[in-house]
ChimeraX commands (.cxc) that place a marker at each C-alpha (Angstrom):
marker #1 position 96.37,47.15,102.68 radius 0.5
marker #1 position 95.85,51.13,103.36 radius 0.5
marker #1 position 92.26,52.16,103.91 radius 0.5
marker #1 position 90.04,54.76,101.52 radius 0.5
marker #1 position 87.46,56.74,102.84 radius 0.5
marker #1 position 84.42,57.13,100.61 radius 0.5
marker #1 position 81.52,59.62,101.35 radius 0.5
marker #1 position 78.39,58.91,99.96 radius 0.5
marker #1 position 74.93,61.22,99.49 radius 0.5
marker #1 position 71.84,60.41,100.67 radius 0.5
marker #1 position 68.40,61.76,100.68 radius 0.5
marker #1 position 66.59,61.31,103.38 radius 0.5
marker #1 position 64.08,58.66,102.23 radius 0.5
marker #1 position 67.60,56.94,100.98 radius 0.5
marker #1 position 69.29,57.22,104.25 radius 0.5
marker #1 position 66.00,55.42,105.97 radius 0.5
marker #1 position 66.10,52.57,103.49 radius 0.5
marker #1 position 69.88,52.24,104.18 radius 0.5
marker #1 position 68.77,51.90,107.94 radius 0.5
marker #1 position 66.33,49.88,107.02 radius 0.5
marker #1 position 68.24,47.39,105.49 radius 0.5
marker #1 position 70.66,47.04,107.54 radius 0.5
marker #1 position 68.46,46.57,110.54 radius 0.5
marker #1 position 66.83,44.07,108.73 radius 0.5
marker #1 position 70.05,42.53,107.53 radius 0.5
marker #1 position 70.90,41.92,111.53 radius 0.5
marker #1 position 73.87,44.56,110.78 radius 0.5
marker #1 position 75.27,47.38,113.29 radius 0.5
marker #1 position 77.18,49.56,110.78 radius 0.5
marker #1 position 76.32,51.43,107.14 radius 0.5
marker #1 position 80.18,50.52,106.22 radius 0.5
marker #1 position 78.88,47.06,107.05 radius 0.5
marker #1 position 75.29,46.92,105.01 radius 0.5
marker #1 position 77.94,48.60,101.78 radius 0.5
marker #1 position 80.50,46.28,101.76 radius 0.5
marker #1 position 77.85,43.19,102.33 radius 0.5
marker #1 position 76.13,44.73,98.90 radius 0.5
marker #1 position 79.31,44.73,96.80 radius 0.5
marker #1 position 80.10,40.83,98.17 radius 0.5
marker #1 position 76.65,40.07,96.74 radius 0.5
marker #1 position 77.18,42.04,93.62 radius 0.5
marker #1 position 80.03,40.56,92.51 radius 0.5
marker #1 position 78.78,37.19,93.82 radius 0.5
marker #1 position 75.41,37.72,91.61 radius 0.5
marker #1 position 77.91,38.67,88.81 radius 0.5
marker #1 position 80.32,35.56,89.16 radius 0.5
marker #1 position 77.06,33.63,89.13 radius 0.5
marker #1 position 75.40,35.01,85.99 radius 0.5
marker #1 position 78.68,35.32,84.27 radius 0.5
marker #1 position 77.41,34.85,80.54 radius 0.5
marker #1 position 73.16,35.71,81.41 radius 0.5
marker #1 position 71.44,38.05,82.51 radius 0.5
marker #1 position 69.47,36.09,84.36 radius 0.5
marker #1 position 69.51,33.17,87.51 radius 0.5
marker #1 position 66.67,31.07,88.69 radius 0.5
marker #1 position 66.01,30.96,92.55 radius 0.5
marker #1 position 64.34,27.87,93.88 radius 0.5
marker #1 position 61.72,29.14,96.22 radius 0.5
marker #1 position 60.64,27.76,99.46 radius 0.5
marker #1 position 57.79,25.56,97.99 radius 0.5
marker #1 position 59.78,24.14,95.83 radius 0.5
marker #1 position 58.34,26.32,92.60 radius 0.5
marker #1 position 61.66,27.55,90.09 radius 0.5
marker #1 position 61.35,31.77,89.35 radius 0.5
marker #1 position 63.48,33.45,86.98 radius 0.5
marker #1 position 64.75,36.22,88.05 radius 0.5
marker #1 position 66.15,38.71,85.45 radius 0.5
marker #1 position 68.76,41.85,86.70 radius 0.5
marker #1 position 68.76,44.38,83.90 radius 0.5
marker #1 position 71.49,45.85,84.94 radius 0.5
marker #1 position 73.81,42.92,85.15 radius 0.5
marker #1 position 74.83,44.01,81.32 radius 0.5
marker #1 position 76.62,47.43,82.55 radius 0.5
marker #1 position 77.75,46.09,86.09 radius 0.5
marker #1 position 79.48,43.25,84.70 radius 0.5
marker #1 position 81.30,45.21,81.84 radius 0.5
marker #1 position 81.95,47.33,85.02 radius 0.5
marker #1 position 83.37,45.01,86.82 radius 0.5
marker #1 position 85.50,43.13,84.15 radius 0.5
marker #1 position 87.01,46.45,83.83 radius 0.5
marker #1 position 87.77,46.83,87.65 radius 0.5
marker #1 position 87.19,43.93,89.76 radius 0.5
marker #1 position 86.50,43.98,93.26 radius 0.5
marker #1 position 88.57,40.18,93.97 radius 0.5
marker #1 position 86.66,38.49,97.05 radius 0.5
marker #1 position 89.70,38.20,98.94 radius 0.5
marker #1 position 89.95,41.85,99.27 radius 0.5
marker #1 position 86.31,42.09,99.97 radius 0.5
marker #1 position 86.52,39.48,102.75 radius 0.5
marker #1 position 89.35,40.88,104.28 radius 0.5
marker #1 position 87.70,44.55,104.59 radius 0.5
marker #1 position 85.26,43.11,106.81 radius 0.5
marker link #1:1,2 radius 0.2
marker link #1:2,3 radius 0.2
marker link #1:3,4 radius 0.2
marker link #1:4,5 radius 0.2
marker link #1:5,6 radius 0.2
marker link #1:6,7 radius 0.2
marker link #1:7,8 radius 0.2
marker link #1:8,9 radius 0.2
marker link #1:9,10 radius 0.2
marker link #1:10,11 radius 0.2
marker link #1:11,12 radius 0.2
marker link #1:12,13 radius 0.2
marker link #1:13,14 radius 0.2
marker link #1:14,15 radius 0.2
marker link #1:15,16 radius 0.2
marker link #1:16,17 radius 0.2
marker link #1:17,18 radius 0.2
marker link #1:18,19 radius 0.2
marker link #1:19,20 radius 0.2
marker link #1:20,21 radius 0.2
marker link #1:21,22 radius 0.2
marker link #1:22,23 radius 0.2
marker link #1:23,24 radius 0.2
marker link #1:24,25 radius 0.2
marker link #1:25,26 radius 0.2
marker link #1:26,27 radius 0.2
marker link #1:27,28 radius 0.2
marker link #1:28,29 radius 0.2
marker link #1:29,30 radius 0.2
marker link #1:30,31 radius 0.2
marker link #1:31,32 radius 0.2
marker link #1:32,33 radius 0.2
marker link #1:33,34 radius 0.2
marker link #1:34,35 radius 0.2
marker link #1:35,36 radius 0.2
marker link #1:36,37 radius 0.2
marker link #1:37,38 radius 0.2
marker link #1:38,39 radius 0.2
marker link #1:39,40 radius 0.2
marker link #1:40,41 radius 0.2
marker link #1:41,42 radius 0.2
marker link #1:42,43 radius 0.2
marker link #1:43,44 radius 0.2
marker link #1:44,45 radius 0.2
marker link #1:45,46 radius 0.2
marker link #1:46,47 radius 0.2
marker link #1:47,48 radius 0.2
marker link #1:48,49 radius 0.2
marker link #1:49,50 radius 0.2
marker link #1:50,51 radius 0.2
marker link #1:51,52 radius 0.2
marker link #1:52,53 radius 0.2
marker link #1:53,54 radius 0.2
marker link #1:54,55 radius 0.2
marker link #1:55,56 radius 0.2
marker link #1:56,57 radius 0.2
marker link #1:57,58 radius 0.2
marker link #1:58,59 radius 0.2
marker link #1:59,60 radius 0.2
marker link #1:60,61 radius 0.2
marker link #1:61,62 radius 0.2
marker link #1:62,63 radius 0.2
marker link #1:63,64 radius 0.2
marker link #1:64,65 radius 0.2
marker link #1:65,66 radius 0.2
marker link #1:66,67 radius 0.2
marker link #1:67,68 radius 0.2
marker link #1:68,69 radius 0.2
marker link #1:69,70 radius 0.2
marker link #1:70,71 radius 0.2
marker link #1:71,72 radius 0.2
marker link #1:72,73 radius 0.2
marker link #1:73,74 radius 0.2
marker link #1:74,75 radius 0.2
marker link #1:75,76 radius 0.2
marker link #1:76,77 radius 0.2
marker link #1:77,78 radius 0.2
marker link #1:78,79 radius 0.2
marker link #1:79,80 radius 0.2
marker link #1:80,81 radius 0.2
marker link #1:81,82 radius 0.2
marker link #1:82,83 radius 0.2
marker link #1:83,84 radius 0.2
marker link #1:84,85 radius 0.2
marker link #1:85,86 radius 0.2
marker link #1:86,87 radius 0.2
marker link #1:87,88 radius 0.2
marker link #1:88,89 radius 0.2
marker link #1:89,90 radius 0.2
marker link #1:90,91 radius 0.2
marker link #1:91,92 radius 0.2
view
């Protein structure tokens, strides 16, 4: 599998919260924080296949919907041109 690079723009406030998460995430690399998001976006989007919407059980036991508004677009997106989680996985 050849390798793409991608460049990416970032204000500086944008470039802090990409730091930020991926300090918080426990990660060492940008590359690594990006490719985590897409697993989890096209996890989220596997999981909500036909909703816009999942519940998450929270830690006292209480149900919350939680609604993504943009799961509409993203998963017409993706339908279009899927990222499969092999390839994901094996980028890591």
């Amino acid at each position: 599998m050849s390798k793409h690079r991608l460049q990416f723009d970032f204000s500086e406030e944008g470039l802090q919260q990409l730091d930020k998460l991926k300090d918080s995430a426990g990660l060492t690399t940008r590359a690594e924080l990006i490719r985590q998001a897409l697993r989890l976006l096209q996890w989220t989007l596997t999981e909500t296949q036909d909703n816009n919407a999942s519940i998450l059980l929270e830690k006292d036991g209480k149900l919350r919907e939680v609604v993504f508004p943009f799961m509409s677009t993203a998963r017409k997106e993706s339908d279009e041109g899927s990222i499969s989680e092999e390839r994901l996985v094996s980028q890591a």
